[in-house]
C-alpha positions in Angstrom: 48.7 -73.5 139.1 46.8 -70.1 140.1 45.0 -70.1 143.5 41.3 -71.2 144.0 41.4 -73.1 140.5 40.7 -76.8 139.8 43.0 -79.3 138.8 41.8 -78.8 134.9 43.3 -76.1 132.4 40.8 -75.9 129.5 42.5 -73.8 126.0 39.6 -73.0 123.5 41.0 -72.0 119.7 39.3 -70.2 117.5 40.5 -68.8 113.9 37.8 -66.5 113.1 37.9 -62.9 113.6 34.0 -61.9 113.6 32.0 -62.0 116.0 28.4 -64.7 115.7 26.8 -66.9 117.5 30.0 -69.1 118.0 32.2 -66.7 118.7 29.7 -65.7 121.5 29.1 -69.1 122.8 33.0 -69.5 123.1 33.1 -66.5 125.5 30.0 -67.4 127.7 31.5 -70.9 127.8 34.7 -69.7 129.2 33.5 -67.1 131.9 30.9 -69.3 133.0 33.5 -72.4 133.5 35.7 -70.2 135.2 33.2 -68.9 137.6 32.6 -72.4 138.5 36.2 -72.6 139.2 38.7 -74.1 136.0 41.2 -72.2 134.1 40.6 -71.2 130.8 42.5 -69.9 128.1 41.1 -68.5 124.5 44.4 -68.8 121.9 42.9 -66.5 119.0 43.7 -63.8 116.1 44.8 -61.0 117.9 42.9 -58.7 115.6 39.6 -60.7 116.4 36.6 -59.2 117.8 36.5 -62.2 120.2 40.2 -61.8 121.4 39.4 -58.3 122.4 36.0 -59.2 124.3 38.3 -61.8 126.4 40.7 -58.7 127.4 38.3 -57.2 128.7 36.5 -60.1 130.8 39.9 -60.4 132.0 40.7 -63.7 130.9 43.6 -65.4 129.6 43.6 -64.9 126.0 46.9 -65.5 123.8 47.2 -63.9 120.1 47.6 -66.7 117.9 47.9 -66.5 113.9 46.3 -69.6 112.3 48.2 -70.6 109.4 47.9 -74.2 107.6 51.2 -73.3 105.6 53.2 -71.8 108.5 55.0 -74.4 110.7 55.2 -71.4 113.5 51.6 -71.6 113.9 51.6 -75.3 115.1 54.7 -74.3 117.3 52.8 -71.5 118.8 50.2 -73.8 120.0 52.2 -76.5 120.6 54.4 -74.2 123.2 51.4 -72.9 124.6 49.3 -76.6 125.0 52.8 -77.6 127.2 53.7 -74.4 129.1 50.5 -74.2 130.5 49.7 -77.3 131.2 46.6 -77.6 129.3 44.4 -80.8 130.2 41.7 -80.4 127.7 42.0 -78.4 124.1 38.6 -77.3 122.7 38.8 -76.0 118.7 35.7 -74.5 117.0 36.6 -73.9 113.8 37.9 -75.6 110.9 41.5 -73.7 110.8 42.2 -73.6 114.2 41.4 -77.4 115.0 43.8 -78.8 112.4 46.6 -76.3 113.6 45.6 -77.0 117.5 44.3 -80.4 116.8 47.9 -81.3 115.9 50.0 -79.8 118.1 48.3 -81.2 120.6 48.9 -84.7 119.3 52.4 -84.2 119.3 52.8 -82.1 122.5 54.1 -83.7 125.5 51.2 -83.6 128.0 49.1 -84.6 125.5 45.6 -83.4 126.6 42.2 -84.5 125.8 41.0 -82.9 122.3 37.5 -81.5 121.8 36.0 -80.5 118.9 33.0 -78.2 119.1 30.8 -78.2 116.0 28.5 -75.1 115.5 26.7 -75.6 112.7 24.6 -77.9 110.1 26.2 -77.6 107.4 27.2 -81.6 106.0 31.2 -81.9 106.2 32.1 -82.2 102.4 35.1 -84.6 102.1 37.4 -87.4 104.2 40.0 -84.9 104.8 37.8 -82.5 107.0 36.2 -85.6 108.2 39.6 -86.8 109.6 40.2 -84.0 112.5 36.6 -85.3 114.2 38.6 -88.9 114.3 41.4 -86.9 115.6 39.5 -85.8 118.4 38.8 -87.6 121.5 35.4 -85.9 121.7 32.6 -84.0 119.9 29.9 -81.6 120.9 27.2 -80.1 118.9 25.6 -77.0 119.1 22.1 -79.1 118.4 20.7 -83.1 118.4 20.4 -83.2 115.1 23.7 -82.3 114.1 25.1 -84.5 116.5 22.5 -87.2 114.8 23.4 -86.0 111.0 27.2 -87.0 111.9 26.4 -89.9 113.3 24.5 -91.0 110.3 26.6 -89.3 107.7 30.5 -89.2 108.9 30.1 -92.6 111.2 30.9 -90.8 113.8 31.1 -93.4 117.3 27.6 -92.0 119.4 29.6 -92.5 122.3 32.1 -90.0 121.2 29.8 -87.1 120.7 27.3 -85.4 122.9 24.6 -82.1 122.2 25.0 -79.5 124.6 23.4 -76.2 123.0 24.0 -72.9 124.0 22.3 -71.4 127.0 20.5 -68.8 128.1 21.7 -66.2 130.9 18.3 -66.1 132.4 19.2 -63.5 134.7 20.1 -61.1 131.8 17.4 -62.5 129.8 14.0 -61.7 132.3 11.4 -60.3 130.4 9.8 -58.9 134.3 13.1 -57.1 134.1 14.0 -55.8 131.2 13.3 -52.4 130.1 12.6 -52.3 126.7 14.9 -49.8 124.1 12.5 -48.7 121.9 9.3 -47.4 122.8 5.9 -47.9 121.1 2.5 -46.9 121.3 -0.2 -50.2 122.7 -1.8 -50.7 119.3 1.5 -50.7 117.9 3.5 -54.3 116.6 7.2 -54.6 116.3 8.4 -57.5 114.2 12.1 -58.5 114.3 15.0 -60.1 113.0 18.0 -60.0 114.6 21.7 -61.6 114.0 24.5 -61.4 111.7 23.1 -60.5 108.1 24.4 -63.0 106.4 22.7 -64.4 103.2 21.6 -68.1 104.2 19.8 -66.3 107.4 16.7 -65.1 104.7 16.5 -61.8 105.4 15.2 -61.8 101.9 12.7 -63.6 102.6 11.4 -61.6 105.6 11.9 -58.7 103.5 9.8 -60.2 100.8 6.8 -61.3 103.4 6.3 -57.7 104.7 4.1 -56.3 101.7 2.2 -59.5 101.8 1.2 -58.5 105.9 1.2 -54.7 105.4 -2.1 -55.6 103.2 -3.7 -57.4 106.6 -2.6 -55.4 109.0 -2.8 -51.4 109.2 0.6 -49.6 108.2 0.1 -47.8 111.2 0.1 -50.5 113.4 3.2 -52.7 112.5 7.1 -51.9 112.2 9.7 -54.7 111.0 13.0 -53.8 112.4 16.4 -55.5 111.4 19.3 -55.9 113.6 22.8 -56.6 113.1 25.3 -56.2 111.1 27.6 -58.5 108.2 28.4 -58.9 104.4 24.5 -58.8 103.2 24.4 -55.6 104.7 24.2 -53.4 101.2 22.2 -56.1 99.6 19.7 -56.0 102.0 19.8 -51.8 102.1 19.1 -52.5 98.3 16.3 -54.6 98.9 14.5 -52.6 100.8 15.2 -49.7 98.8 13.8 -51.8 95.4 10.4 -52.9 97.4 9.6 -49.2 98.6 10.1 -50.6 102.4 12.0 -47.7 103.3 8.7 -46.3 105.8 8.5 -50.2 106.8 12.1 -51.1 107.8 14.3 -49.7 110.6 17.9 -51.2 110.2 19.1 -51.2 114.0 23.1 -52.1 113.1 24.5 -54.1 115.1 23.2 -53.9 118.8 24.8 -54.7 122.7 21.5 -54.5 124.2 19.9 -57.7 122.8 17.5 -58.5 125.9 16.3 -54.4 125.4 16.0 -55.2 121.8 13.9 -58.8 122.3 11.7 -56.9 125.0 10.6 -54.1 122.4 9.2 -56.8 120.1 6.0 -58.6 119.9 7.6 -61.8 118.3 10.6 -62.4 116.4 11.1 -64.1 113.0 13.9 -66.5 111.7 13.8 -67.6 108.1 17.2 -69.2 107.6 17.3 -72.0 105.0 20.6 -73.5 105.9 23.9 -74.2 108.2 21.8 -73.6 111.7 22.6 -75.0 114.8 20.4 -73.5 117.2 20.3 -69.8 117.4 21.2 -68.1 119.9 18.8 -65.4 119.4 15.9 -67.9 119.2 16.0 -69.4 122.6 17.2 -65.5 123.7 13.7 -64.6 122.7 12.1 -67.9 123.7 13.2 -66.8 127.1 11.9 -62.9 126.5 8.3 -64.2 126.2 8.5 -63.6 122.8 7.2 -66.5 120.2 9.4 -66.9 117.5 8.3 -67.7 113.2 11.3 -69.9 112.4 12.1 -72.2 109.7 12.6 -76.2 109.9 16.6 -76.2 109.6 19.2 -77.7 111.6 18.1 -77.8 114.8 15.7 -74.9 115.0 12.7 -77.6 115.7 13.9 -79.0 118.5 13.4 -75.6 120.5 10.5 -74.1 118.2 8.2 -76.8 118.8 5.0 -76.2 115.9 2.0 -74.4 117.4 3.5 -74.4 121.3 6.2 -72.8 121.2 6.3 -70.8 118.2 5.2 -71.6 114.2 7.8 -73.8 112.4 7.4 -73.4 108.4 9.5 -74.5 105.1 12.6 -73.0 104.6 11.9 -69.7 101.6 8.2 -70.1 101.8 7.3 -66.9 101.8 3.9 -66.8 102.0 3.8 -69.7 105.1 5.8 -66.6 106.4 3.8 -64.0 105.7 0.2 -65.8 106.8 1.9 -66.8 110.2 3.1 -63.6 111.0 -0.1 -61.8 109.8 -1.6 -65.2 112.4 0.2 -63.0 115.3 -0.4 -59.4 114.6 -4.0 -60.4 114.9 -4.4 -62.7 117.8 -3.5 -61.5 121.1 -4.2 -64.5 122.6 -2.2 -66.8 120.4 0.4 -64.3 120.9 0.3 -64.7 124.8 0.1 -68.5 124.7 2.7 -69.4 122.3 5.6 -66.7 124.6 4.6 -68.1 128.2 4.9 -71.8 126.5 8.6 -70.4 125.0 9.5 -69.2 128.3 8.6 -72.2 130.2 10.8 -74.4 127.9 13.8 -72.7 128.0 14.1 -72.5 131.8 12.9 -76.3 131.9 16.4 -77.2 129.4 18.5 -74.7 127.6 19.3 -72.5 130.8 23.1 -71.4 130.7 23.8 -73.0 134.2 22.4 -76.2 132.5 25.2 -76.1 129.6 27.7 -75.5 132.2 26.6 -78.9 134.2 27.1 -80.3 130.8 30.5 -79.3 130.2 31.7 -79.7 133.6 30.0 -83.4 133.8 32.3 -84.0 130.3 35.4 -82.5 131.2 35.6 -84.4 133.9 34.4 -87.1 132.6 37.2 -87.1 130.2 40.5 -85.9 132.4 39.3 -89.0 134.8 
């Protein structure tokens, strides 16, 4: 046992090799538990994004190749979960906590088994249902995923808990941060930002901004897109095929997330399926900046309608359009609905607050 640790080892697994909102919640989970004192370990693809973020945090991160089909994989994990000395085992996604989820059963310390579940989307068949009876424990990214499973798989409520993602408030202080992209004071900067992937609606946004641009002056408004992913070309196209070119910066993906979020006057969010709750929401929630977000997965328990930012139907694209061209023109709801978003993330989705939470459950579960 290394010096000035706790009694608890805690080994997240992860099989994916981009780099989201999970992959990022894995890595502020494990340097914030380790500031507070436990060891953790991230066993992951070596040629992961998220394996080479752990290097250089200077954790303890161990290449592991996932397999199903290959017996070494479970022997990998197996060897590691024993040597050492896990006490609790914490997989994320679906590869990785069968692989990890067995080993553990079978390895000779036997430590508690969590699985973390990140998003919405309904868990098709009995088989993938099976490693969440595996488990000992479940957390959700969200209530109402954690209330979908209980309703849907039959899942025990005593056996699963919500703790969402945080918010480093420190990083994320809109008296703080200096913003990255500079703009004139009748100027309004519209963004969405995350992984461009198709079920986040980029589409949609895309298909609202001709719809504003005829109730608010060209002149006045820029719609920016960050990030990067496997829409990316179909998403240059559309903008390309609705003349948007003059309209639409594409940022790529971007470190400085808090400079970004402080350039912008509010933030949109059309997704229409698989959402926990969004990192980016509550990372602009906590900016000051109101957020336009859909009513999926657990986006409404953080965008509350008409206090904390607008809530609309999933590909409506003129609910959209009408409540962003809503906050281009009014200052004042503008003001009210980002001091109310700020208040509310402090109040319960800080990032100390998810540690408490996962401090209060591993030890709830290694007693």
């Amino acid at each position: 046992m290394l010096k000035g640790y706790k009694k608890l080892t805690i080994l997240h697994t992860e099989s994916s090799k981009g780099w989201g909102g999970q992959e990022i919640r894995i890595l502020q989970e494990a340097l914030g538990m380790r500031d507070r004192g436990y060891r953790v370990l991230i066993a992951t693809e070596k040629d992961s994004i998220l394996f080479q973020k752990a290097l250089a945090k200077n954790l303890e991160v161990f290449p592991i190749h996932f397999s199903k089909y290959n017996p070494l994989s479970f022997l990998k994990i197996k060897s590691l979960i024993e040597k050492e000395k896990v006490d609790i085992l914490n997989t994320h996604s679906s590869k990785d906590s069968w692989i990890a989820t067995i080993a553990a059963k079978i390895a000779y310390n036997k430590p508690k088994i969590i699985r973390t579940r990140h998003l919405s989307t309904p868990i098709k068949n009995n088989f993938n249902k099976l490693i969440y009876y595996l488990a000992d424990f479940i957390i959700t990214t969200g209530q109402e995923i954690k209330n979908k499973m209980i309703e849907r798989n039959k899942i025990n409520p005593e056996k699963i808990l919500s703790i969402p993602t945080g918010v480093d408030l420190k990083k994320f202080d809109p008296q703080r941060v200096v913003p990255a992209i500079k703009k004139q004071s009748d100027e309004i900067f519209i963004a969405m930002i995350g992984v461009l992937r198709s079920w986040k609606g980029h589409v949609y946004f895309l298909k609202a901004i001709p719809l504003v641009i005829k109730h608010v002056p060209q002149f006045r408004i820029k719609f920016f897109i960050v990030g990067d992913g496997p829409q990316k070309n179909n998403i240059i196209r559309c903008i390309e095929e609705n003349n948007l070119n003059k309209n639409v910066s594409m940022l790529g993906h971007r470190e400085d997330i808090p400079e970004i979020l402080a350039s912008m006057d509010f933030i949109v969010h059309p997704s229409y399926a698989n959402e926990g709750i969004p990192q980016v929401v509550i990372q602009a929630m906590a900016m000051k900046k109101p957020v336009i977000g859909t009513d999926v997965g657990s986006l409404k328990e953080v965008i509350i309608n008409e206090v904390t930012g607008f809530l609309i139907k999933p590909k409506n694209v003129e609910e959209l359009s009408e409540k962003m061209i809503l906050l281009c023109n009014n200052k004042k709801m503008l003001s009210f609905l980002g001091e109310n978003a700020m208040k509310f993330i402090e109040k319960d989705y800080s990032s100390e607050k998810m540690f408490e939470k996962l401090e209060n459950l591993y030890e709830k579960l290694s007693s």
